[in-house]
PASEBA-1860 file (N, C-alpha, C; in nm, 3 decimals):
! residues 280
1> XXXXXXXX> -6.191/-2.280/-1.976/-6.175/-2.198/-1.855/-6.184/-2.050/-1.889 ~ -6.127/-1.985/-1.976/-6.135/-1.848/-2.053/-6.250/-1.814/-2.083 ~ -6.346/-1.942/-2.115/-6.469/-1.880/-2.177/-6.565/-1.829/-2.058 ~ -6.532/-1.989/-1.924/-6.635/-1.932/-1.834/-6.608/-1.796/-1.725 ~ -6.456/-1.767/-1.728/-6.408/-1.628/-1.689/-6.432/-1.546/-1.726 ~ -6.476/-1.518/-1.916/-6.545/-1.420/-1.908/-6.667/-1.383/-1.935 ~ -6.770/-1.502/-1.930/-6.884/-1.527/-1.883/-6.899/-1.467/-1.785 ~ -6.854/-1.484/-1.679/-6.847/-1.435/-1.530/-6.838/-1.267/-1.530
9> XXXXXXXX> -6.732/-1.251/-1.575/-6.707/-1.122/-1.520/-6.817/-1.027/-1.624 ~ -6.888/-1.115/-1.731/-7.034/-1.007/-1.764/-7.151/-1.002/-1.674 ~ -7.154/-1.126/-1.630/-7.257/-1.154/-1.547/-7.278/-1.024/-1.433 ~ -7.423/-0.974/-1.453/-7.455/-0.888/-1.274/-7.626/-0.900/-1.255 ~ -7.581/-0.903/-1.158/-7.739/-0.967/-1.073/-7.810/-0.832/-1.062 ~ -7.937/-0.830/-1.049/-8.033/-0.714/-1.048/-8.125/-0.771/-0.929 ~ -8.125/-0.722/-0.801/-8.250/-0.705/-0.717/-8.345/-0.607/-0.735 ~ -8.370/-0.659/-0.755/-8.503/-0.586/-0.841/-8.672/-0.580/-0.762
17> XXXXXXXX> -8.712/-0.456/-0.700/-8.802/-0.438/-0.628/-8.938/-0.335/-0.735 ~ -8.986/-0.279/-0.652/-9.123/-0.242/-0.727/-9.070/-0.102/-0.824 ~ -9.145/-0.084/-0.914/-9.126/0.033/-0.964/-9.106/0.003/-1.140 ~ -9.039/0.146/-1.221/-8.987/0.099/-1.326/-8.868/0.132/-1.355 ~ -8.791/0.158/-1.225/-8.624/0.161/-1.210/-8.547/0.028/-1.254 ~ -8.593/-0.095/-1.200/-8.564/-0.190/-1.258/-8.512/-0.243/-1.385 ~ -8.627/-0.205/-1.455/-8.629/-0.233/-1.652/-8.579/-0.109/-1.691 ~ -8.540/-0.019/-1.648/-8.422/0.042/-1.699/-8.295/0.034/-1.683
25> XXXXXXXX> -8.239/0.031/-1.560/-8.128/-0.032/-1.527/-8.114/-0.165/-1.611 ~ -8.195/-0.278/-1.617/-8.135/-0.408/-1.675/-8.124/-0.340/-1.843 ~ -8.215/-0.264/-1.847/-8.134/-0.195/-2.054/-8.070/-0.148/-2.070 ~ -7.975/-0.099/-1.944/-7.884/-0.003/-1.982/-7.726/-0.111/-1.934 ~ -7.762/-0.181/-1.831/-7.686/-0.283/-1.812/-7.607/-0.391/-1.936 ~ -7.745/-0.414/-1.984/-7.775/-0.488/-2.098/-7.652/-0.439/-2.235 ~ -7.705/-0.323/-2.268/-7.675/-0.183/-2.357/-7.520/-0.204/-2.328 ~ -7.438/-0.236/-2.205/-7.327/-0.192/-2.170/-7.271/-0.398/-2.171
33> XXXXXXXX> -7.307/-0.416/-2.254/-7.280/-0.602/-2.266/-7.251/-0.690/-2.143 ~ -7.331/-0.637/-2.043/-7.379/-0.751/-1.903/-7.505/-0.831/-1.950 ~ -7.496/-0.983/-1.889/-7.541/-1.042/-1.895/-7.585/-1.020/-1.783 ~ -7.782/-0.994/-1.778/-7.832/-0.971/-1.653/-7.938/-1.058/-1.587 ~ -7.892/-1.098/-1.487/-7.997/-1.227/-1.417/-8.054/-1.146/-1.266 ~ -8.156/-1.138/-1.271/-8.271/-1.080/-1.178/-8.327/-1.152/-1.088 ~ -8.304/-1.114/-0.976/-8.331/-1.171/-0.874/-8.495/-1.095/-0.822 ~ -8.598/-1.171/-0.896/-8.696/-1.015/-0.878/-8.802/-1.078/-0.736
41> XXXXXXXX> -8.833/-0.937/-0.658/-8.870/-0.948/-0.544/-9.019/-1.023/-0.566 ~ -9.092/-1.084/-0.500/-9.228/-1.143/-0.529/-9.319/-1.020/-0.487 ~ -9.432/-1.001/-0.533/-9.522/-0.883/-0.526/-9.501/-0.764/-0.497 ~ -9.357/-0.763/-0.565/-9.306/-0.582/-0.576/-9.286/-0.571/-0.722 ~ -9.172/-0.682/-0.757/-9.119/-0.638/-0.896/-9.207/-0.680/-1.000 ~ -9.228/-0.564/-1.151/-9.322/-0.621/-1.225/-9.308/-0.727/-1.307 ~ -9.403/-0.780/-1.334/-9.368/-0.906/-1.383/-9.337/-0.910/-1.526 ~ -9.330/-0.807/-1.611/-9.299/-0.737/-1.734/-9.135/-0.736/-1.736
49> XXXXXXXX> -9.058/-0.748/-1.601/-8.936/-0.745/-1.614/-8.841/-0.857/-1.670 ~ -8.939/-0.959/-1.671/-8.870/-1.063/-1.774/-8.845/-1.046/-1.889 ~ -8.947/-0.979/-1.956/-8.846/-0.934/-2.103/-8.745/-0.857/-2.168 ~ -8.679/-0.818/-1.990/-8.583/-0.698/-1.980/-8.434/-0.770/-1.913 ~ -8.463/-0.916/-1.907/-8.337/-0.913/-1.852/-8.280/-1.081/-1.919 ~ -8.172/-1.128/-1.900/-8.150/-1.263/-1.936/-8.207/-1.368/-1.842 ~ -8.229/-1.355/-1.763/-8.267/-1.474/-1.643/-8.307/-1.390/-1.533 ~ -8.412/-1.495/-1.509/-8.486/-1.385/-1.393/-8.519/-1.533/-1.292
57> XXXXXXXX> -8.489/-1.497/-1.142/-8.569/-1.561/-1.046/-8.675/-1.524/-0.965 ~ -8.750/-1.532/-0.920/-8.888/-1.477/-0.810/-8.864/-1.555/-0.695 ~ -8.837/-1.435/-0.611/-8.829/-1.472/-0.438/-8.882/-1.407/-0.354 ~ -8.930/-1.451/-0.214/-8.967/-1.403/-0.134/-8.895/-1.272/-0.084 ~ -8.900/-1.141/-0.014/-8.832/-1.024/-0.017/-8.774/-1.051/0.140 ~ -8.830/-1.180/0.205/-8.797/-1.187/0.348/-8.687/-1.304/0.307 ~ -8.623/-1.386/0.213/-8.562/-1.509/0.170/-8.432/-1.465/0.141 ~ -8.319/-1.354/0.256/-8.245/-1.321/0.236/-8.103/-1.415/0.169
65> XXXXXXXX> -8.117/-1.533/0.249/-8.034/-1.652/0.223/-8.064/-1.737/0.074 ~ -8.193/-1.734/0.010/-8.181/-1.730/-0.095/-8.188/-1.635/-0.233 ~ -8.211/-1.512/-0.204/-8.167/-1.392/-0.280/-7.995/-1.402/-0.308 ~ -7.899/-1.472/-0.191/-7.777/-1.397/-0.211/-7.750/-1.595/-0.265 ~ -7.754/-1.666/-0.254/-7.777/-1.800/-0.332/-7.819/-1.764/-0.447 ~ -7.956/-1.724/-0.495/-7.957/-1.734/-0.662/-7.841/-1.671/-0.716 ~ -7.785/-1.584/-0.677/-7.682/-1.432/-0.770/-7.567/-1.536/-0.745 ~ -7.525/-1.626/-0.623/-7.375/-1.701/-0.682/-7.367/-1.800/-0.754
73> XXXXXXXX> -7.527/-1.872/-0.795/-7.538/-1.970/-0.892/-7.519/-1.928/-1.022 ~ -7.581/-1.793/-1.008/-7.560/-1.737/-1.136/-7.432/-1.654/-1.193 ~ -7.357/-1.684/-1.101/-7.206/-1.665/-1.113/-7.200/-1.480/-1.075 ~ -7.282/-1.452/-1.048/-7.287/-1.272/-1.052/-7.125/-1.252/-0.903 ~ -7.060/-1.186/-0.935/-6.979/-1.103/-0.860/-7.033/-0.987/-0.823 ~ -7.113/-0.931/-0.889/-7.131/-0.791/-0.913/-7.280/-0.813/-0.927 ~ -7.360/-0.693/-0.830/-7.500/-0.682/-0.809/-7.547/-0.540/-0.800 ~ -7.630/-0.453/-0.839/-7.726/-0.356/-0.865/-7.823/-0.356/-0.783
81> XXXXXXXX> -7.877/-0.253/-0.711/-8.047/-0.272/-0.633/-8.094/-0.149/-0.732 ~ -8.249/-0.196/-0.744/-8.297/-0.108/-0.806/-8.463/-0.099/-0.791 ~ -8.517/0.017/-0.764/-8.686/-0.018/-0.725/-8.684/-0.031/-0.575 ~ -8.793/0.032/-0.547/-8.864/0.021/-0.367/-8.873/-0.093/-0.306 ~ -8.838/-0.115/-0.232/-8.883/-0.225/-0.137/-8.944/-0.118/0.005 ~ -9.090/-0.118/0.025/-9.128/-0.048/0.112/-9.098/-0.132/0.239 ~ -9.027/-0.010/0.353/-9.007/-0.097/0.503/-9.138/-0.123/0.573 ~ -9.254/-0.075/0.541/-9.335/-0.049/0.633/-9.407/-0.233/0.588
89> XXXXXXXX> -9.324/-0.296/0.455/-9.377/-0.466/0.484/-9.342/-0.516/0.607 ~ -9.195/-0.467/0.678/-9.200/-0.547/0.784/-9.289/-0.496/0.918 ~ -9.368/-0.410/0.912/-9.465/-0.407/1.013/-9.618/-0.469/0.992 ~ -9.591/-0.536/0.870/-9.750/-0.588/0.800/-9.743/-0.692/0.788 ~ -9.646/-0.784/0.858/-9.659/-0.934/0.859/-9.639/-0.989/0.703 ~ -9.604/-0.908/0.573/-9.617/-0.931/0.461/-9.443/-1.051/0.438 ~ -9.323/-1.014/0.524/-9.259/-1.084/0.488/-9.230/-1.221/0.646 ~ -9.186/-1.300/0.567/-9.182/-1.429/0.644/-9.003/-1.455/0.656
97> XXXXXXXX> -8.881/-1.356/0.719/-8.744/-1.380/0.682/-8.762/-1.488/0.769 ~ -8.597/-1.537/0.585/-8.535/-1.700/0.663/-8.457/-1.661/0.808 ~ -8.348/-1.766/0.816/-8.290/-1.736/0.905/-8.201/-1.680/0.901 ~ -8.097/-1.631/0.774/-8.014/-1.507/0.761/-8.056/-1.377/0.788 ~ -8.221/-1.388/0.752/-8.283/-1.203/0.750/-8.291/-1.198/0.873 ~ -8.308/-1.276/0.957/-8.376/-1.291/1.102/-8.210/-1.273/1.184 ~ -8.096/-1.315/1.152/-7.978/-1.279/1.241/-7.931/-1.150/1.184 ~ -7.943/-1.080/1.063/-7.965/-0.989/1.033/-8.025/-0.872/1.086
105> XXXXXXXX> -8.163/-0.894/1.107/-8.234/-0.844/1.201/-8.196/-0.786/1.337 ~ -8.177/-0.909/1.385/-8.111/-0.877/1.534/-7.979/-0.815/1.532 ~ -7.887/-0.818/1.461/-7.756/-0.744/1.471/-7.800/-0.546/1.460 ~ -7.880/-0.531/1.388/-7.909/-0.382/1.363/-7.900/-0.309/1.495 ~ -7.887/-0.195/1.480/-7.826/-0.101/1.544/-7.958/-0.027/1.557 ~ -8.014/0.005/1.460/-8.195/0.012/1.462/-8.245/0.001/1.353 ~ -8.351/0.052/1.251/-8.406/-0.015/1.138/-8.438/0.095/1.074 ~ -8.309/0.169/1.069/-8.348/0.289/0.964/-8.298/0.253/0.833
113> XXXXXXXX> -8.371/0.308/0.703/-8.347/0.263/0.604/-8.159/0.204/0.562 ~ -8.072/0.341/0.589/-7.952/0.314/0.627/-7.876/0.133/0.686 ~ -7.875/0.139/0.788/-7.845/0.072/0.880/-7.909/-0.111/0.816 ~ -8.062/-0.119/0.731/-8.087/-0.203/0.683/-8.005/-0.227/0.580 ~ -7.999/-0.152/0.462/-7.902/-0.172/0.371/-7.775/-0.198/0.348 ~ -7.702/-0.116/0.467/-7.615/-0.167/0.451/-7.583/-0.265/0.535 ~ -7.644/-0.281/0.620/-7.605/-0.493/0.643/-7.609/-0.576/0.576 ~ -7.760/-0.583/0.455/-7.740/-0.641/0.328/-7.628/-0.644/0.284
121> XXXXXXXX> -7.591/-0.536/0.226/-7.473/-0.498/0.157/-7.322/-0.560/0.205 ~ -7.305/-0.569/0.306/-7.195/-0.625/0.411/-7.237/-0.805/0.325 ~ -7.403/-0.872/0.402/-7.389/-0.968/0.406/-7.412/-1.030/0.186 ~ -7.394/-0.918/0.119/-7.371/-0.982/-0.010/-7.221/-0.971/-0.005 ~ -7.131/-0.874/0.026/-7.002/-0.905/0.061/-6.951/-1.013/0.079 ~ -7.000/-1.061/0.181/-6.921/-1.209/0.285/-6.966/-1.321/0.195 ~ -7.054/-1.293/0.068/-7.055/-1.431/-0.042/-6.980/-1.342/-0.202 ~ -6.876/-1.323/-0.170/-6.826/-1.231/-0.250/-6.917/-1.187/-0.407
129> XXXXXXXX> -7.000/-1.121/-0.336/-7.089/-0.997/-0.458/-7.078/-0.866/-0.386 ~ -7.016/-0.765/-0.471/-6.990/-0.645/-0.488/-7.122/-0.576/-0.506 ~ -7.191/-0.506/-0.431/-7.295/-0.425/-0.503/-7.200/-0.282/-0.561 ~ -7.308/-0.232/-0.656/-7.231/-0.085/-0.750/-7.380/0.001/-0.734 ~ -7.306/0.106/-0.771/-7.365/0.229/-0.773/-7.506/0.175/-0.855 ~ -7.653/0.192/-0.876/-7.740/0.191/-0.938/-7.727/0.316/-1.012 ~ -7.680/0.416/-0.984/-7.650/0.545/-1.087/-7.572/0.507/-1.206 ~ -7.464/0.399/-1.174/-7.376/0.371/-1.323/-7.462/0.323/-1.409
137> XXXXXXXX> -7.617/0.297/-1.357/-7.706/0.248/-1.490/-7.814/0.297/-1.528 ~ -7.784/0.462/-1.489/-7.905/0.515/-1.523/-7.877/0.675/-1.557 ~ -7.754/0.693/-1.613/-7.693/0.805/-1.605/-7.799/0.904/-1.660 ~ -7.873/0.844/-1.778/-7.939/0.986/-1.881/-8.019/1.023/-1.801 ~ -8.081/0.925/-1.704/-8.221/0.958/-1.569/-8.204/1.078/-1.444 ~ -8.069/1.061/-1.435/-8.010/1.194/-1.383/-8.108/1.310/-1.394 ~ -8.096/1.386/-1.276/-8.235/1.540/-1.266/-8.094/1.639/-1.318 ~ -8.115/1.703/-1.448/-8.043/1.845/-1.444/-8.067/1.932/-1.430
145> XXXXXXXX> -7.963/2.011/-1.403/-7.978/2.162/-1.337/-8.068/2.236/-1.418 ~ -8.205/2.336/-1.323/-8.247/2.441/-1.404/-8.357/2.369/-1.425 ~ -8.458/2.452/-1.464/-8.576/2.458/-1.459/-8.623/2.389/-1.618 ~ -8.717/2.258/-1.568/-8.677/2.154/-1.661/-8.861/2.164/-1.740 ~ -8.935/2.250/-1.695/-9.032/2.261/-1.775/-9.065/2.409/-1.835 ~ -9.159/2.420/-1.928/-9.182/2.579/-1.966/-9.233/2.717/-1.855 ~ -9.315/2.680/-1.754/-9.359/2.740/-1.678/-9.247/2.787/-1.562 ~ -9.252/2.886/-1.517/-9.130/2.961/-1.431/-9.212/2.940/-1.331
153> XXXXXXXX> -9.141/2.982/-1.208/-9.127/3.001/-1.098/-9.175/3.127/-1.061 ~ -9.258/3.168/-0.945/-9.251/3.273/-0.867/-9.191/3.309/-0.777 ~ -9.169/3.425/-0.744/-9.046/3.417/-0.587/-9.113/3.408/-0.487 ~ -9.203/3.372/-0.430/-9.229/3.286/-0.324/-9.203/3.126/-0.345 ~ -9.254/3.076/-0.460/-9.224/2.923/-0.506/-9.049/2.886/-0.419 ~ -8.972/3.031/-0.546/-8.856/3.003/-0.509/-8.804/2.970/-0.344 ~ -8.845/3.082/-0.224/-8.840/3.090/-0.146/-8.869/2.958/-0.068 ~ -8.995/2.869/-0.121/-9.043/2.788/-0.055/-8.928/2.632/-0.071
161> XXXXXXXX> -8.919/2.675/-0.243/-8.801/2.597/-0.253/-8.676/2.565/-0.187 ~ -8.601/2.707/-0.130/-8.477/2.682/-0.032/-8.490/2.679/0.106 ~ -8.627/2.689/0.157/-8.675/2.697/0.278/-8.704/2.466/0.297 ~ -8.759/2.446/0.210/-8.807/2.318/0.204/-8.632/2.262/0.131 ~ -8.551/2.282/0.103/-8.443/2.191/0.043/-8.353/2.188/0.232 ~ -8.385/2.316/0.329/-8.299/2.287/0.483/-8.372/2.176/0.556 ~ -8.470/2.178/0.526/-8.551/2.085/0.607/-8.559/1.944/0.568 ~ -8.578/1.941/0.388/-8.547/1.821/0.399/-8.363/1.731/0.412
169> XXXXXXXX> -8.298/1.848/0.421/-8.131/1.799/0.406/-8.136/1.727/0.586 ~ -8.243/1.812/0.693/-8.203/1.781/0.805/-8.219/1.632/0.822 ~ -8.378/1.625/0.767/-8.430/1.507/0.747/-8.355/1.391/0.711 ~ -8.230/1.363/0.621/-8.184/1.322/0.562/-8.070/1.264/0.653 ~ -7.987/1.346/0.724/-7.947/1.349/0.819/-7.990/1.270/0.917 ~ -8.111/1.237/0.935/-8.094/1.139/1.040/-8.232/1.017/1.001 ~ -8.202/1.017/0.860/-8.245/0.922/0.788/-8.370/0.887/0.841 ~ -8.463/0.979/0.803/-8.589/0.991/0.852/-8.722/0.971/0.697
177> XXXXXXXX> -8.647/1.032/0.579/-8.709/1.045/0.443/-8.671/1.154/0.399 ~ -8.666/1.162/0.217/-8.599/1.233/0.133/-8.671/1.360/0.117 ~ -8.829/1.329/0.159/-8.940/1.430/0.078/-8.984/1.526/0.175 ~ -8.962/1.670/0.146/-9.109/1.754/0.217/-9.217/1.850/0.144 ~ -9.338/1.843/0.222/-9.387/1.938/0.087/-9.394/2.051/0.163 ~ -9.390/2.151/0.125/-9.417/2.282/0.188/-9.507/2.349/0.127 ~ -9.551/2.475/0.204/-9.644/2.595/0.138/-9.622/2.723/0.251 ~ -9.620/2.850/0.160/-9.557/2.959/0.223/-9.467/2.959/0.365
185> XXXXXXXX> -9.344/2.856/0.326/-9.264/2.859/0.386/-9.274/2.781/0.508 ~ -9.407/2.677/0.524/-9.438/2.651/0.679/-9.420/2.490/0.613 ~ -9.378/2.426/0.689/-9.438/2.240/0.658/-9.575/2.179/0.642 ~ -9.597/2.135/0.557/-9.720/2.057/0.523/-9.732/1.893/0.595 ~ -9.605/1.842/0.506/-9.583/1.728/0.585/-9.447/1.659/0.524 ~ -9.374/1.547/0.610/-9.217/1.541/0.549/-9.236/1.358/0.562 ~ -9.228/1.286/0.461/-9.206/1.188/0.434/-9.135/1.113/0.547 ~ -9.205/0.977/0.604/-9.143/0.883/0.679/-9.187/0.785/0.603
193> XXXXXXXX> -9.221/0.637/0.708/-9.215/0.489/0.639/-9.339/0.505/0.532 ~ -9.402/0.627/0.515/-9.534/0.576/0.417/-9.478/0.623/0.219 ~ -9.340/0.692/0.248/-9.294/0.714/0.087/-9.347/0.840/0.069 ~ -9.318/0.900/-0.052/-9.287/0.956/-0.101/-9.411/1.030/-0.164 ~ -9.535/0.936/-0.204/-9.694/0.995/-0.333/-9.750/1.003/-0.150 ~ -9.789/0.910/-0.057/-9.820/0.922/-0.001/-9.804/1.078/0.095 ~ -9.691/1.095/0.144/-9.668/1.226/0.181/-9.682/1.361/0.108 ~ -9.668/1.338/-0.005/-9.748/1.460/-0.145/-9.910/1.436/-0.155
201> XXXXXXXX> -9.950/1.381/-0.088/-10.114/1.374/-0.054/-10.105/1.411/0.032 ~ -10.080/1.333/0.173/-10.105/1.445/0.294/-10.026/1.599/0.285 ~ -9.952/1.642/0.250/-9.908/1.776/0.273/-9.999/1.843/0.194 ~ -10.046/1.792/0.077/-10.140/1.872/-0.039/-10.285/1.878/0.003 ~ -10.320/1.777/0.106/-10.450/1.812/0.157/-10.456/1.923/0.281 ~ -10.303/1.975/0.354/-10.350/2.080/0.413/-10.322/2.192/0.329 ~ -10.217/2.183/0.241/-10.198/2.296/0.169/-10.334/2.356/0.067 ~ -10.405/2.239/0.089/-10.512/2.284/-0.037/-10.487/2.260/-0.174
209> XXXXXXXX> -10.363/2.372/-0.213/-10.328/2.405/-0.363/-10.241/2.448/-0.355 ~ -10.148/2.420/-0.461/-10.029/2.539/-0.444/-9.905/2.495/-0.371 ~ -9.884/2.348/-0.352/-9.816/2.333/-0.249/-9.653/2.286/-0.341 ~ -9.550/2.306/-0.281/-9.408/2.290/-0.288/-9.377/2.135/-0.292 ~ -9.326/2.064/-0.323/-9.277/1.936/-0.314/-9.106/1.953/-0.288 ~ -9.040/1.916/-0.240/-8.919/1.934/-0.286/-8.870/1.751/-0.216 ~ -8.776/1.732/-0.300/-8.690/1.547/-0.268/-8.543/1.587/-0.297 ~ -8.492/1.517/-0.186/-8.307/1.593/-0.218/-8.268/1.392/-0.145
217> XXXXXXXX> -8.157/1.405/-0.161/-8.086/1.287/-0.118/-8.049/1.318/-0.026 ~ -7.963/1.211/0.051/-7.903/1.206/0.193/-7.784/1.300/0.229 ~ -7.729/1.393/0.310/-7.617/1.421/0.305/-7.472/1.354/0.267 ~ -7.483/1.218/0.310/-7.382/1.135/0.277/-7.472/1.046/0.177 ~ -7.537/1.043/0.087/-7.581/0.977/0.010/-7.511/0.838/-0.068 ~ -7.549/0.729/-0.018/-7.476/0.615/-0.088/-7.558/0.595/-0.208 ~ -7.459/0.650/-0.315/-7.543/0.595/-0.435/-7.565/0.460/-0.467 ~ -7.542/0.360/-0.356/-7.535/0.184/-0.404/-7.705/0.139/-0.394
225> XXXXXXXX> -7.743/0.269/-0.277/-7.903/0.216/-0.215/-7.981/0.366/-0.216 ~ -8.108/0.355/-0.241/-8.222/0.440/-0.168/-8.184/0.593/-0.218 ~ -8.152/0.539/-0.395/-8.130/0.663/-0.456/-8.266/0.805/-0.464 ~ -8.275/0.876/-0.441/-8.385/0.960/-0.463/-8.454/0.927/-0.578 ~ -8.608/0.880/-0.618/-8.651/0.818/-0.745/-8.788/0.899/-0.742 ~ -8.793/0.993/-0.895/-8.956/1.011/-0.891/-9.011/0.933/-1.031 ~ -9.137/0.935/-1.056/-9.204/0.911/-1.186/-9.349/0.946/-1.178 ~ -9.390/0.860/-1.240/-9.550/0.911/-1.285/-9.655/0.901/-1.189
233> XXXXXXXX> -9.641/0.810/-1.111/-9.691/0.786/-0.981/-9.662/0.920/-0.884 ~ -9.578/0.979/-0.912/-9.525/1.098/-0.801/-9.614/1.201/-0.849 ~ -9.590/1.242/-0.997/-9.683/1.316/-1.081/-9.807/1.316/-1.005 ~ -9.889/1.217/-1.055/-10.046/1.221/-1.020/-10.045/1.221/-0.893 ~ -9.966/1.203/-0.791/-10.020/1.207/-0.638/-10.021/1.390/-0.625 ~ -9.896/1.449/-0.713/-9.902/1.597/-0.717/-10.011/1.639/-0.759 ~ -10.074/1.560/-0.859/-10.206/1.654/-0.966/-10.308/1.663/-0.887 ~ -10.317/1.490/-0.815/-10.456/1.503/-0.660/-10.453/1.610/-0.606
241> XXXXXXXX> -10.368/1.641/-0.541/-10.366/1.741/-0.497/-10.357/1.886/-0.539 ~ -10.325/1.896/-0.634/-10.317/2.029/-0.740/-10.206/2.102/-0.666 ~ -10.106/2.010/-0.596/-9.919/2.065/-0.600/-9.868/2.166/-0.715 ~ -9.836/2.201/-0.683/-9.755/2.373/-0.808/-9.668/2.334/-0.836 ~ -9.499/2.230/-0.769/-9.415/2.273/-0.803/-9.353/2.131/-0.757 ~ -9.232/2.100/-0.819/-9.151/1.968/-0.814/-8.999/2.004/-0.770 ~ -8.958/2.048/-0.689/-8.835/2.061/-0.674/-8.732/1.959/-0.680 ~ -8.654/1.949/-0.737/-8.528/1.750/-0.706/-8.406/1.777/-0.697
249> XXXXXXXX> -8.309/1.711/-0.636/-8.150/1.716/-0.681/-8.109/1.740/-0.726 ~ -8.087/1.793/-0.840/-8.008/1.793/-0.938/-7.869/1.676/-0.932 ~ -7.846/1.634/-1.019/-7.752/1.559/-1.037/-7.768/1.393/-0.913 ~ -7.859/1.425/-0.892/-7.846/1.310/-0.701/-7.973/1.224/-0.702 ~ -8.076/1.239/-0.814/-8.180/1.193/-0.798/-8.217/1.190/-0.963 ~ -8.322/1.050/-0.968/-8.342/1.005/-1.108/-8.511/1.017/-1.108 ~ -8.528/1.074/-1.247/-8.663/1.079/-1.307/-8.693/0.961/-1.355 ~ -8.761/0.904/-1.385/-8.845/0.765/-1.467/-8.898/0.857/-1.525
257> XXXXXXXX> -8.928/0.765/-1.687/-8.993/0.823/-1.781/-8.994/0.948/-1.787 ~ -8.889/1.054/-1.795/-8.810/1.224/-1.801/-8.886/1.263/-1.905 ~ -8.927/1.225/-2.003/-9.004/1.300/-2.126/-9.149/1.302/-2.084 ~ -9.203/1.189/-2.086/-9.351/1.162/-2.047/-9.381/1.262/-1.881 ~ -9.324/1.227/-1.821/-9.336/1.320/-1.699/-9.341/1.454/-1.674 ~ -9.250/1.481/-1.760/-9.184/1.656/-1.794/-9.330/1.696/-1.895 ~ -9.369/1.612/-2.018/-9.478/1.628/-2.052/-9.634/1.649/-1.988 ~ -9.610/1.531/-1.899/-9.746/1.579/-1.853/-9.728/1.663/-1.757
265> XXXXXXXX> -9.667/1.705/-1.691/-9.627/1.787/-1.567/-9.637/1.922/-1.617 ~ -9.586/1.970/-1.728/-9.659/2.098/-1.800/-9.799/2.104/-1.824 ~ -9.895/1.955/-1.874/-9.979/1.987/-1.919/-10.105/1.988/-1.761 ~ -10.068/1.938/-1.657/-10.092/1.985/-1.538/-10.036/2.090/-1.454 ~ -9.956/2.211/-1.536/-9.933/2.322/-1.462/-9.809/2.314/-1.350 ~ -9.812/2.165/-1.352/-9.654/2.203/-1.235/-9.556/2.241/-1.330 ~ -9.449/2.289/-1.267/-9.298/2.319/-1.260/-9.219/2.221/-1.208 ~ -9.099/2.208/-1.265/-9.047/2.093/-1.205/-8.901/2.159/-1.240
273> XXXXXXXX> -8.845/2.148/-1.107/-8.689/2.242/-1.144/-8.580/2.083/-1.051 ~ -8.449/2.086/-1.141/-8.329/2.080/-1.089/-8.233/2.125/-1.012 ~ -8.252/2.145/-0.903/-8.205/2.276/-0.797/-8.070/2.212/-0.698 ~ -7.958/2.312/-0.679/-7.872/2.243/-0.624/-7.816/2.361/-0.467 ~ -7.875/2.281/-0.378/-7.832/2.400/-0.252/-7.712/2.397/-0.208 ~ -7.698/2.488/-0.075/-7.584/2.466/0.008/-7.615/2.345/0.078 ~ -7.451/2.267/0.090/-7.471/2.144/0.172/-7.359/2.192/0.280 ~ -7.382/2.136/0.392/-7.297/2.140/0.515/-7.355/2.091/0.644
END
């Protein structure tokens, strides 16, 4: 009985969606002596994530009733989200929910990223799994303060920077998307259901060149879900466009691959700063 108690209480489940947030979290999980069983989404999560975790299942992303079934077979109390699950699948016929996602569904209040999650979150509750912070497993990924490549800033950059951190805080506020890009102070374009590279293309095709990026988190930011996430993919949608500048959270939002990124992001001329505004 001792042994399988504390079997258990290593055990934590990983939902695990697209990206390479995933296979870091399960190494750092790992790193911290959890035994990690992955619940990985079907044609989001990579399939490389098996060699990152102890047990892995593949499920449908609409198979809410069996997502929260694999994690109590696997004894998990305790669960992690980590990686995109884009909303705009449920306008593409891409998911097929059972009948938990589907009463799920109908209870919402409306289908903002918010309001989805945390019903999840409620309905991993009511099969007693705890979700946790995805930040407790990714601490070094953390954006720090201050200007995180060699190239400085100009004071217009700057300008564009605290002009684009009000707009996107409003944004945030009524859980609309994290991202806007700006250029001399005017909007380019501000992230909804299409993410994050996508909206750093359109704002960079009116800006031309030169354009501002800035990504901040939610005012009330639940670090359990829909943490602010950039990587290399964010990079090159900036380089398409020949974007100038990376503004992020500081402390509220995680880099993927922080060396490689920070690397090439100099050797394409952006800037990429850790910036922390007024909140209210």
């Amino acid at each position: 009985m001792t042994m399988k108690r504390d079997k258990a209480a290593n055990v934590i489940g990983l939902i695990a969606g697209r990206g390479e947030l995933p296979k870091a979290v399960a190494e750092e999980a790992r790193e911290k002596g959890f035994h990690v069983v992955a619940v990985a989404l079907e044609h989001l999560a990579d399939k490389k994530l098996a060699s990152h975790v102890d047990e892995i299942k593949w499920v449908n992303v609409g198979k809410l009733g069996t997502i929260i079934e694999s994690l109590k077979r696997s004894g998990a109390t305790k669960a992690v989200m980590a990686g995109k699950v884009p909303k705009s699948l449920l306008y593409k016929g891409n998911i097929t929910p059972d009948l938990r996602a589907m009463k799920l569904l109908f209870t919402l209040k409306d289908r903002s990223d918010d309001s989805i999650l945390l019903a999840i979150t409620k309905e991993l509750e009511k099969d007693g799994i705890t979700l946790l912070n995805t930040t407790d497993f990714c601490q070094d990924m953390l954006t720090p303060e201050g200007l995180l490549t060699e190239e400085g800033l100009t004071e217009d950059e700057w300008k564009d920077i605290r002009f684009g951190w009000k707009i996107a805080r409003e944004m945030g506020k009524l859980d609309i998307g994290q991202t806007v890009v700006v250029k001399g102070q005017a909007v380019m374009a501000v992230e909804a259901i299409e993410g994050t590279d996508e909206a750093i293309k359109r704002g960079g095709f009116y800006a031309h060149e030169g354009a501002v990026v800035v990504k901040v988190s939610k005012p009330h930011q639940d670090m359990r879900f829909d943490v602010p996430v950039v990587g290399l993919d964010t990079l090159r949608a900036m380089v398409e466009v020949r974007a100038r500048v990376l503004a992020l959270e500081a402390k509220k939002s995680i880099v993927l691959q922080k060396k490689r990124l920070l690397r090439e992001a100099e050797e394409a001329g952006i800037s990429v700063v850790g910036f922390i505004g007024e909140r209210g």
